[in-house]
C-alpha positions as a Markdown table, in Angstrom:
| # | Residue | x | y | z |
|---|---|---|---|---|
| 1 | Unk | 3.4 | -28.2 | -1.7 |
| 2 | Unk | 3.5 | -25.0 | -4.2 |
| 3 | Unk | 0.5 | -23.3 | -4.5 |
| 4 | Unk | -0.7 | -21.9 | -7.5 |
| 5 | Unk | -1.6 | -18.2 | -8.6 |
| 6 | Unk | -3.3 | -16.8 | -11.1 |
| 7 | Unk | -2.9 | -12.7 | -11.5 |
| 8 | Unk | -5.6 | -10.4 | -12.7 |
| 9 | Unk | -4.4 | -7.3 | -14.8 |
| 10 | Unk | -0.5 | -8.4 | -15.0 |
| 11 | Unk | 0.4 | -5.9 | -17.4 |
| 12 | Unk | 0.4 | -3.1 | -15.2 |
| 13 | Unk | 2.7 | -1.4 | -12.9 |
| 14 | Unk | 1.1 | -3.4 | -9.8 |
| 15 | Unk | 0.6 | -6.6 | -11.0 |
| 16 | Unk | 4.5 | -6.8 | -12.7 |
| 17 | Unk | 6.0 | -5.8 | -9.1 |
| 18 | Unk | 3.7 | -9.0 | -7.8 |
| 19 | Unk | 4.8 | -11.0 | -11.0 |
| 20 | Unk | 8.8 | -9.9 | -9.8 |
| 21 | Unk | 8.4 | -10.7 | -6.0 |
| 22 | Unk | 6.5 | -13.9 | -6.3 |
| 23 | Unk | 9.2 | -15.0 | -8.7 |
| 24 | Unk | 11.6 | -15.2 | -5.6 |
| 25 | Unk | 9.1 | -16.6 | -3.6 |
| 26 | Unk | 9.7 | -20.5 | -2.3 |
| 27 | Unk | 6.0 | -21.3 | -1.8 |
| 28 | Unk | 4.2 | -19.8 | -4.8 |
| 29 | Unk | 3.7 | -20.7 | -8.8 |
| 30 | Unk | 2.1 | -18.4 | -10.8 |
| 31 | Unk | 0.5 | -20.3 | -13.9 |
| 32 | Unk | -2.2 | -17.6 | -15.3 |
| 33 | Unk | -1.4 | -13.6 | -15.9 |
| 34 | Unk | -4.1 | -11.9 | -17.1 |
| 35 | Unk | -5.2 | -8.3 | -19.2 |
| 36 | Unk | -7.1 | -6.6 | -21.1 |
| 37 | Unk | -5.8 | -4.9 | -24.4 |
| 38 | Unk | -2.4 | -6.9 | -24.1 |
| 39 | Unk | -4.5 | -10.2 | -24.0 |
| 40 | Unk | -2.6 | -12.6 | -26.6 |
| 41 | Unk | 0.3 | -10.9 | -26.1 |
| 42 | Unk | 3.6 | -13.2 | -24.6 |
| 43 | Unk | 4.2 | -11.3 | -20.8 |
| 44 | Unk | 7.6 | -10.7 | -21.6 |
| 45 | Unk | 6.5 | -8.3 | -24.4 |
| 46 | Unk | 5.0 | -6.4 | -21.7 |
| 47 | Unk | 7.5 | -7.1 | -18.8 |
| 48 | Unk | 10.9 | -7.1 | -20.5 |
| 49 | Unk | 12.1 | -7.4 | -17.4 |
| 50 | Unk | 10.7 | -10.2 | -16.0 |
| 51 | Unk | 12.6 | -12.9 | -17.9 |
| 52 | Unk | 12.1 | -16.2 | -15.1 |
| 53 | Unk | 7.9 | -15.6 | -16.6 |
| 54 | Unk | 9.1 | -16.5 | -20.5 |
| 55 | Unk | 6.6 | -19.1 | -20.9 |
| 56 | Unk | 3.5 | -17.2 | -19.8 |
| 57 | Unk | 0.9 | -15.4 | -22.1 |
| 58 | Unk | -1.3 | -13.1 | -21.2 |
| 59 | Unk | -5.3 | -14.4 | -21.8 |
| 60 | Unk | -8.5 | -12.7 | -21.0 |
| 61 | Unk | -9.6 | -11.6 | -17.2 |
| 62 | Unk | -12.9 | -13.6 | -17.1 |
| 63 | Unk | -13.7 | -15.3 | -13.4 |
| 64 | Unk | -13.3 | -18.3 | -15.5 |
| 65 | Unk | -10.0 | -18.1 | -16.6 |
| 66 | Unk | -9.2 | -17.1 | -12.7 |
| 67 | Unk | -10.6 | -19.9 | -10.7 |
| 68 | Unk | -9.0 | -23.3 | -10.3 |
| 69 | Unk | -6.4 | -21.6 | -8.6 |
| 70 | Unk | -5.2 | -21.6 | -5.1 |
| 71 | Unk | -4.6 | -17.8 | -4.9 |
| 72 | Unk | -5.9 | -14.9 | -7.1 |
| 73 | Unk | -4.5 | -11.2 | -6.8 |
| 74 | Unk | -6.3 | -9.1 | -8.7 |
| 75 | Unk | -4.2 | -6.2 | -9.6 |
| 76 | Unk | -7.6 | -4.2 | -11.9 |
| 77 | Unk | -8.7 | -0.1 | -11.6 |
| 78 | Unk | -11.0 | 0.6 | -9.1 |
| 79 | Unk | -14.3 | -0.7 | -9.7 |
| 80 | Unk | -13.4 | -3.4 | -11.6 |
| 81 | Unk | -12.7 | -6.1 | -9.2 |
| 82 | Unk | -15.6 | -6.5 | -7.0 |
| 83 | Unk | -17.8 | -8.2 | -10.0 |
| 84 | Unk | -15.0 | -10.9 | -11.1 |
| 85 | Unk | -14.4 | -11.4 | -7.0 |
| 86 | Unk | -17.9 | -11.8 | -6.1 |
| 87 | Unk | -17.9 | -14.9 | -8.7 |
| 88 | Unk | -14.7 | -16.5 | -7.5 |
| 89 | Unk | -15.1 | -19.6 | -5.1 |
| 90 | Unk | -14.6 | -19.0 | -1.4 |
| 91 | Unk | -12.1 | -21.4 | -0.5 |
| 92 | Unk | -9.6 | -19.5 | -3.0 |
| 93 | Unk | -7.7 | -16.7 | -1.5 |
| 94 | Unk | -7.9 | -13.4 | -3.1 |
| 95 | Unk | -6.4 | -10.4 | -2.6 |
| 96 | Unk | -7.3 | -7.2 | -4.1 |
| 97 | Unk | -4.7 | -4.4 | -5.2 |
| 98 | Unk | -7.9 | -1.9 | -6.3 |
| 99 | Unk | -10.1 | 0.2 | -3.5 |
| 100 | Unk | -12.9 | -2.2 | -4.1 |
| 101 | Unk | -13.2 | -3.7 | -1.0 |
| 102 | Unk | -11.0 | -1.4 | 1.5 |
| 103 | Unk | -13.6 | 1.2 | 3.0 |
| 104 | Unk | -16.2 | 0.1 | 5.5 |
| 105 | Unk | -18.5 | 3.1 | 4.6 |
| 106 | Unk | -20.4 | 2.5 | 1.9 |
| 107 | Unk | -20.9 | 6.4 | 3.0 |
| 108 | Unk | -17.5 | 7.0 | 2.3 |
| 109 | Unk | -17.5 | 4.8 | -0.7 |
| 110 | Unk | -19.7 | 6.7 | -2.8 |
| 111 | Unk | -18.6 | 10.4 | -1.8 |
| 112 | Unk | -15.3 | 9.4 | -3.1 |
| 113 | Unk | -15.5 | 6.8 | -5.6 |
| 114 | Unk | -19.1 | 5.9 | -6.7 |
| 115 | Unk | -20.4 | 3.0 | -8.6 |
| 116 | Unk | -21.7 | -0.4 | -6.7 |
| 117 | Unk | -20.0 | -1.0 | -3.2 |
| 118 | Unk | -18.8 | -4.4 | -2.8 |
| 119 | Unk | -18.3 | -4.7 | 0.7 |
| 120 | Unk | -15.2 | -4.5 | 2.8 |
| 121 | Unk | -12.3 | -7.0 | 3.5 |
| 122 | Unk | -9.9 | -8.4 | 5.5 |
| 123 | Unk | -7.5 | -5.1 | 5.4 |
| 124 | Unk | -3.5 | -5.9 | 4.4 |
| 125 | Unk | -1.6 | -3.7 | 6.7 |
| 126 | Unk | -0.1 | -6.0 | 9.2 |
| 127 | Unk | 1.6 | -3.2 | 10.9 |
| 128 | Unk | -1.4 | -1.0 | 12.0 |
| 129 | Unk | -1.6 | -0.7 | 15.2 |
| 130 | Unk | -5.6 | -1.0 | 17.0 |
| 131 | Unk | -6.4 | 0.9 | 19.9 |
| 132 | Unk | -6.4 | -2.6 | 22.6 |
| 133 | Unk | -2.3 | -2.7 | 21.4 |
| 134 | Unk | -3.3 | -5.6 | 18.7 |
| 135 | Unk | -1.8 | -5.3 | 15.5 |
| 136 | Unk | -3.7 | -5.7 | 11.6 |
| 137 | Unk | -1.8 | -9.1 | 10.9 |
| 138 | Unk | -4.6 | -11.2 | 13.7 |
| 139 | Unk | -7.1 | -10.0 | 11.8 |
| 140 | Unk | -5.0 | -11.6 | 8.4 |
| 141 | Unk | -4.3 | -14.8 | 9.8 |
| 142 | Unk | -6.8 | -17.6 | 7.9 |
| 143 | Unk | -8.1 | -14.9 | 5.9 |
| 144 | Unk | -9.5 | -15.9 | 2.2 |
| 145 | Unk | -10.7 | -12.4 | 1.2 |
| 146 | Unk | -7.8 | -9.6 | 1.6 |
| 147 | Unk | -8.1 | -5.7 | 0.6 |
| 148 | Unk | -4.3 | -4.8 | -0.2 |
| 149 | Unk | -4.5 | -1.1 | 1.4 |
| 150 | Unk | -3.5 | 2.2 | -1.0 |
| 151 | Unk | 0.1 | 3.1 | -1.3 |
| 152 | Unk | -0.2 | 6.9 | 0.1 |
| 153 | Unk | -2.5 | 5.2 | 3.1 |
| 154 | Unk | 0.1 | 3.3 | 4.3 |
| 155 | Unk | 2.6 | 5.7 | 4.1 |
| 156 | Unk | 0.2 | 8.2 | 6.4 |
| 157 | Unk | -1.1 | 5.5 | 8.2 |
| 158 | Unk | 2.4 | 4.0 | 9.5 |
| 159 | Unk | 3.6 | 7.7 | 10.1 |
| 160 | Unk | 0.3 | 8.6 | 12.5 |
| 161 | Unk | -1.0 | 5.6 | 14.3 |
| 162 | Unk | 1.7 | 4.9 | 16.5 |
| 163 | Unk | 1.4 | 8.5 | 17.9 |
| 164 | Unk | -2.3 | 8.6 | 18.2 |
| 165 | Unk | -2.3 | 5.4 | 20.2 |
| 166 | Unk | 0.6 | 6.7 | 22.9 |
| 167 | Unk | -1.6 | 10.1 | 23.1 |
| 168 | Unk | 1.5 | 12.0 | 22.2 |
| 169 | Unk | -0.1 | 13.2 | 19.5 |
| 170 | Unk | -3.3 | 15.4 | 18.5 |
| 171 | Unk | -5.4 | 13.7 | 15.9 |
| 172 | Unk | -7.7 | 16.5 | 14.9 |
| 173 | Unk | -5.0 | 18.4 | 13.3 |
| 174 | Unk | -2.9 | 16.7 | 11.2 |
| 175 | Unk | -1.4 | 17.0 | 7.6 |
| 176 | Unk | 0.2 | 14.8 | 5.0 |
| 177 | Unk | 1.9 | 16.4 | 1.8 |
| 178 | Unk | 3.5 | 13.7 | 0.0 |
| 179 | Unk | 5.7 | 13.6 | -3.1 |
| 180 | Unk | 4.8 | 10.9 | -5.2 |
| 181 | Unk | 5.5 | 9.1 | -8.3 |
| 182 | Unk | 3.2 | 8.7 | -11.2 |
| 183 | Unk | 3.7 | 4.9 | -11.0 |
| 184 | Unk | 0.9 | 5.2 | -8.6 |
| 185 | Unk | -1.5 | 5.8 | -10.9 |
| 186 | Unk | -1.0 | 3.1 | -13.2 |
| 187 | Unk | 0.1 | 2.3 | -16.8 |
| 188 | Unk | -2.3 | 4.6 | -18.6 |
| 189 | Unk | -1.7 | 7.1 | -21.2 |
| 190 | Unk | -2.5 | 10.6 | -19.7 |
| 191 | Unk | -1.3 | 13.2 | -20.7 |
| 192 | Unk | -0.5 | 14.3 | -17.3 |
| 193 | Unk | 1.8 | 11.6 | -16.9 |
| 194 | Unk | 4.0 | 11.9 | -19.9 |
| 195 | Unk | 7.7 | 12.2 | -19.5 |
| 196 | Unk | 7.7 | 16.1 | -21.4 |
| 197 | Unk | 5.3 | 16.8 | -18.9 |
| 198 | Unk | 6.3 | 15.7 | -15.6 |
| 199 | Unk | 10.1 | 16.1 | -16.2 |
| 200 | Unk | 11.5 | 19.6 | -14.7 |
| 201 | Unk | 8.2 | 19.7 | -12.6 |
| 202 | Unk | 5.8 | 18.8 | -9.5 |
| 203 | Unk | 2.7 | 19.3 | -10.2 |
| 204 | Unk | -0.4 | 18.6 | -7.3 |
| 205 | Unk | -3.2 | 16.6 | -7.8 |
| 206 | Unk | -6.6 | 16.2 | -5.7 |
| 207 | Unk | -6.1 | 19.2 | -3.9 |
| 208 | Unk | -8.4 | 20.3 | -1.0 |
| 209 | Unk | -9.8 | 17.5 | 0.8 |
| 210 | Unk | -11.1 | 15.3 | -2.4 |
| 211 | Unk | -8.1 | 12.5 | -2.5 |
| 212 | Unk | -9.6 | 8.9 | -2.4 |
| 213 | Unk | -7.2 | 7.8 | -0.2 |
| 214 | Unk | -8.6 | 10.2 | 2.7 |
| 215 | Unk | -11.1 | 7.8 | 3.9 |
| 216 | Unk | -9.0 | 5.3 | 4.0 |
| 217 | Unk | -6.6 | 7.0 | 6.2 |
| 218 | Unk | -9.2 | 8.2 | 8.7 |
| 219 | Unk | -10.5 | 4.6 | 9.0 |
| 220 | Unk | -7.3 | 3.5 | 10.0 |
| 221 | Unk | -6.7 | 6.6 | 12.7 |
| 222 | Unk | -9.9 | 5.5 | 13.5 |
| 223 | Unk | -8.6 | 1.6 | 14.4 |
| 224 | Unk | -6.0 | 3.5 | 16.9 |
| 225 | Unk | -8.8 | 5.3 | 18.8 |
| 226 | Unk | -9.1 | 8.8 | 16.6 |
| 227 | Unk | -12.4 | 8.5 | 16.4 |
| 228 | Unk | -12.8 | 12.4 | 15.0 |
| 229 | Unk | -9.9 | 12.8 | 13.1 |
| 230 | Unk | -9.2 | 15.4 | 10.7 |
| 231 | Unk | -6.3 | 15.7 | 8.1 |
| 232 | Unk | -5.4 | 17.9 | 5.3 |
| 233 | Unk | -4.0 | 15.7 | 2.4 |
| 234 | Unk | -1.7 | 16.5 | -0.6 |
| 235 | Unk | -0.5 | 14.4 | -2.8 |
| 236 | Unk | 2.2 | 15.9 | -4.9 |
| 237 | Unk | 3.3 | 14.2 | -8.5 |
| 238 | Unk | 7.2 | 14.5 | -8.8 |
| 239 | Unk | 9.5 | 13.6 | -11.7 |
| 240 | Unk | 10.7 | 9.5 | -10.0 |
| 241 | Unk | 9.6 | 6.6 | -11.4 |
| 242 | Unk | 8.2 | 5.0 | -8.1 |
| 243 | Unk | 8.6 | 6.3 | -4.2 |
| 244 | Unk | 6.2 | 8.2 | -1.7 |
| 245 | Unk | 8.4 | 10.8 | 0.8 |
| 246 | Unk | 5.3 | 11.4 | 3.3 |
| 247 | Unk | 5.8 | 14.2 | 5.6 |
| 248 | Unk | 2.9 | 14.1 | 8.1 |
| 249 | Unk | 2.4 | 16.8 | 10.9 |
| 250 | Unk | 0.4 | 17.0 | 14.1 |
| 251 | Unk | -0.3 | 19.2 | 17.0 |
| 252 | Unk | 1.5 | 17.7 | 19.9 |
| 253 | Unk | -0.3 | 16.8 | 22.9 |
| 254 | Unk | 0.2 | 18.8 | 26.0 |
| 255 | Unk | 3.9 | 18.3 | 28.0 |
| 256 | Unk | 5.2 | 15.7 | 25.3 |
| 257 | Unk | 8.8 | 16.3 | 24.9 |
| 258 | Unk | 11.1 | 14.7 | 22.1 |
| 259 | Unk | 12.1 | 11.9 | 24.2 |
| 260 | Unk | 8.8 | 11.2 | 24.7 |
| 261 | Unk | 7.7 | 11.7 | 21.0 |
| 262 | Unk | 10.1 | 9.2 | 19.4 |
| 263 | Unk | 10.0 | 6.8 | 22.0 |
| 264 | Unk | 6.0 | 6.3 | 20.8 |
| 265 | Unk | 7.1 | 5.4 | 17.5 |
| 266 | Unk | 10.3 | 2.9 | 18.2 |
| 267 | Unk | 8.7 | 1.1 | 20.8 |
| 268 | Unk | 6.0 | 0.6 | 18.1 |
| 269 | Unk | 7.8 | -0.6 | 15.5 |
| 270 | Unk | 10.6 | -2.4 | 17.6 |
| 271 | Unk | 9.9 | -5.6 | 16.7 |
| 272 | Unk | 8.4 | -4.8 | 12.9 |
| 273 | Unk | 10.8 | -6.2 | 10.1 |
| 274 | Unk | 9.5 | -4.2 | 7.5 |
| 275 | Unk | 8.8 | -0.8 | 8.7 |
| 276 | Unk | 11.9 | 0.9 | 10.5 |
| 277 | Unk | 13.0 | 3.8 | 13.2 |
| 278 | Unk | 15.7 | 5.8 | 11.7 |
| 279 | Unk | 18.0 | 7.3 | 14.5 |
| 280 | Unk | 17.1 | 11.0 | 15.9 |
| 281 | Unk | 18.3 | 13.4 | 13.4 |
| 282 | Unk | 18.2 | 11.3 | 10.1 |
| 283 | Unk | 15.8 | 11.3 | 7.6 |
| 284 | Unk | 15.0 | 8.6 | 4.7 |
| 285 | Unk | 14.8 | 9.3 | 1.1 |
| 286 | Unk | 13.1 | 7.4 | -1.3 |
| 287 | Unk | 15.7 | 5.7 | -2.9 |
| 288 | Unk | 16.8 | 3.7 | 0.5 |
| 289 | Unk | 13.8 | 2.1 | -0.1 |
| 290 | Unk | 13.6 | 1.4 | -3.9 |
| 291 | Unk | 12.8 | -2.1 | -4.8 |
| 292 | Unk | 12.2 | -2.9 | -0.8 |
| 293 | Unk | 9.1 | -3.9 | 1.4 |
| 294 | Unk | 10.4 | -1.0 | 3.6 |
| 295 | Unk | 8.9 | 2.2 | 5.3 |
| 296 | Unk | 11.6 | 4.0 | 6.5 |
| 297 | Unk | 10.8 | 6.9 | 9.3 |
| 298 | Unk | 12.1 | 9.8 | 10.4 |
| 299 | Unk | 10.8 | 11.5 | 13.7 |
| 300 | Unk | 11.5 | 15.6 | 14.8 |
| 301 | Unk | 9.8 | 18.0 | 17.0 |
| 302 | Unk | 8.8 | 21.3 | 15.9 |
| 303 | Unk | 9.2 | 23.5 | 19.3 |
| 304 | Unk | 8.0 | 26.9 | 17.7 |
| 305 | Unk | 4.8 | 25.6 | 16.2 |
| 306 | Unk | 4.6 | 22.9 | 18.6 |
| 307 | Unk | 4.4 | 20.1 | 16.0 |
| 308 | Unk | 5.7 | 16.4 | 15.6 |
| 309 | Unk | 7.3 | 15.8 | 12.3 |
| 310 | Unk | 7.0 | 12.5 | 10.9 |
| 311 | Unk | 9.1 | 11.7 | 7.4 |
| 312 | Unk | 7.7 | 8.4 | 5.6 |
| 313 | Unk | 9.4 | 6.9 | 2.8 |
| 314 | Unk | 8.4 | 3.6 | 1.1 |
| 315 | Unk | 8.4 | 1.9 | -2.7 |
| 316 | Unk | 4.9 | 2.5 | -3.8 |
| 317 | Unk | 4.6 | -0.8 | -5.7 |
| 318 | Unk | 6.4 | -2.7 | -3.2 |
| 319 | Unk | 5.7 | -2.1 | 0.6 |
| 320 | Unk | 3.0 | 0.3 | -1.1 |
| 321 | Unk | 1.2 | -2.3 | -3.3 |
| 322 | Unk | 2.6 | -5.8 | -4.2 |
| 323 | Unk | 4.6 | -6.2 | -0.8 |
| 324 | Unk | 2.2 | -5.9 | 1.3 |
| 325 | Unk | -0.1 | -8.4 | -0.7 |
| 326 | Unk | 2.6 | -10.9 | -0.5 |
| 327 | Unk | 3.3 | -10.3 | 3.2 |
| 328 | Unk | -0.4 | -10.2 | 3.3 |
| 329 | Unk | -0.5 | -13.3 | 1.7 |
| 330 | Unk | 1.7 | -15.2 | 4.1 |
| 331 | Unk | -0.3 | -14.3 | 6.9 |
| 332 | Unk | -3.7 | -15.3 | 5.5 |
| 333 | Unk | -1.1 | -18.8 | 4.5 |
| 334 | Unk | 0.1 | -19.4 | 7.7 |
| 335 | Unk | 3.6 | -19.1 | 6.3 |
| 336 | Unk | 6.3 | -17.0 | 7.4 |
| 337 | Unk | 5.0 | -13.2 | 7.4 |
| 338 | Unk | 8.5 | -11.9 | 5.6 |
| 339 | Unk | 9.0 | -14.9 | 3.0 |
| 340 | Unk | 10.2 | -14.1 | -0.1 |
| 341 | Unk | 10.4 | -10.1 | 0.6 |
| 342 | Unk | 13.4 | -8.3 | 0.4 |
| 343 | Unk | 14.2 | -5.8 | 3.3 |
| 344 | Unk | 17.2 | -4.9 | 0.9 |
| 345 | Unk | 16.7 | -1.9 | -1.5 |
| 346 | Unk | 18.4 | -1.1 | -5.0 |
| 347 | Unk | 21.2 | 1.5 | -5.4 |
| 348 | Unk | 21.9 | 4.0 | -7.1 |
């Protein structure tokens, strides 16, 4: 039986990758696409590339216009989907690509975002690792309600947890600088973002401790057993459409040696199909995972500063953003976790 989907803010960046990777999906038929100032508009005027969706116009996002439908992914700025969720029925599964329903802290919430807090939700990062050895995908299973994590979270996430639960790593210490794509942030006009200003140049953004996606990231060291975590965070904007390259750091617990330190995260990951253990010595770039529900990781030890070395790399709107809704989505479905998503990237 094909289920049906309606998707909430399908002009953007987020909801076009879910528009592309549902179109290759065997299960799912999305009927409704949704926006705001491209309301009226046919989708393929704002998705050139997505010719299979020819038929399909964009109308308003009212909860109306959303319901009647066996899945909802609401793919809105932060803030903006808690209301419209809160009036959709229960039996309908919804997943959320905004920060509206990620944090467990309302704390949290309004130090680093503001505005009403909606509550938190079934969190859509199969792969993280708890501190009993379970994994996030239990908690996914049956689920109606699913919070799609943030793309730099699961890059730092992935790249930390499977240390801090093996004890091989320190988690009071730790870094992330990450070079990012402006994809992440959406298709707005800022200046900021435009071509003459981002091409020739990395430029960093929410610099000294304010990132939103910090909370996010402690919560989920938090879920390994870090329960008084630290970790200085810097996001970097460079001149590539999409991609995250993460390269997290932490102090080394006391007589771990390499063998020890990789062996945390490849017995971790061993049986993951989406995030994979690069051999010792090799590093991933972004574009190996282009177009992929990938993370790709690359392990070293630091000796002098006595430092593990962890290299991330993963699409932002795929295994960042619309992957792991639809991997997400599977699991809440009962349907095979990898259906539909391409392990495969795109070259050159």
């Amino acid at each position: 039986m094909t289920l049906s989907v309606a998707i909430a803010g399908a002009s953007g960046y987020a909801g076009g990758e879910v528009l592309r990777l549902m179109a290759a999906h065997p299960e799912l038929e999305v009927r409704t696409v949704t926006a705001h100032s491209n309301a009226g508009q046919p989708l393929i005027d704002v998705h050139p590339h997505l010719r299979s969706y020819a038929d399909l116009e964009l109308r308003e996002t009212t909860a109306e216009t959303l319901a009647g439908h066996d899945i909802v992914v609401l793919a809105l700025p932060h803030g903006a989907s808690g209301a419209i969720a809160a009036e959709l029925p229960d039996d309908v599964l919804v997943l959320d690509c905004g920060a509206d329903h990620r944090l467990t802290s309302e704390a949290a919430w309004q130090r680093f975002y503001g505005g009403e807090y909606h509550g938190a939700w079934a969190y859509g990062l199969p792969e993280l690792i708890h501190v009993d050895g379970t994994r996030q995908r239990e908690k996914l299973v049956g689920a109606r309600r699913v919070a799609v994590p943030g793309c730099n979270v699961t890059a730092v996430s992935l790249g930390l947890v499977p240390g801090i639960r093996a004890g091989v790593i320190e988690a009071h210490d730790t870094t992330a600088a990450l070079a990012v794509g402006p994809s992440g942030a959406g298709r707005t006009l800022r200046t900021d973002l435009l071509a003459s200003e981002l091409l020739g140049s990395a430029a960093p953004y929410a610099v000294g401790g304010v990132h939103r996606h910090i909370p996010e990231i402690l919560q989920n060291v938090a879920l390994a057993g870090a329960a008084d975590a630290s970790i200085s965070f810097t996001p970097v904007l460079v001149p590539m459409a999409r991609g995250i390259l993460a390269t997290v750091t932490a102090r080394l617990a006391p007589g771990v040696d390499e063998a020890g330190l990789r062996a945390a995260w490849v017995d971790a990951y061993a049986d993951e199909p989406f995030v994979h253990v690069l051999p010792a010595g090799r590093f991933p770039t972004t574009a190996s995972a282009v177009g992929a529900n990938t993370a790709l990781i690359g392990l070293a030890l630091d000796a002098d500063a006595q430092r593990a070395v962890i290299v991330v790399a993963l699409d932002n709107l795929v295994k960042g953003t619309a992957g792991a809704a639809v991997q997400s989505l599977n699991l809440a479905l009962g349907l095979p976790e990898t259906l539909g998503l391409p392990v495969n990237g795109v070259a050159p």
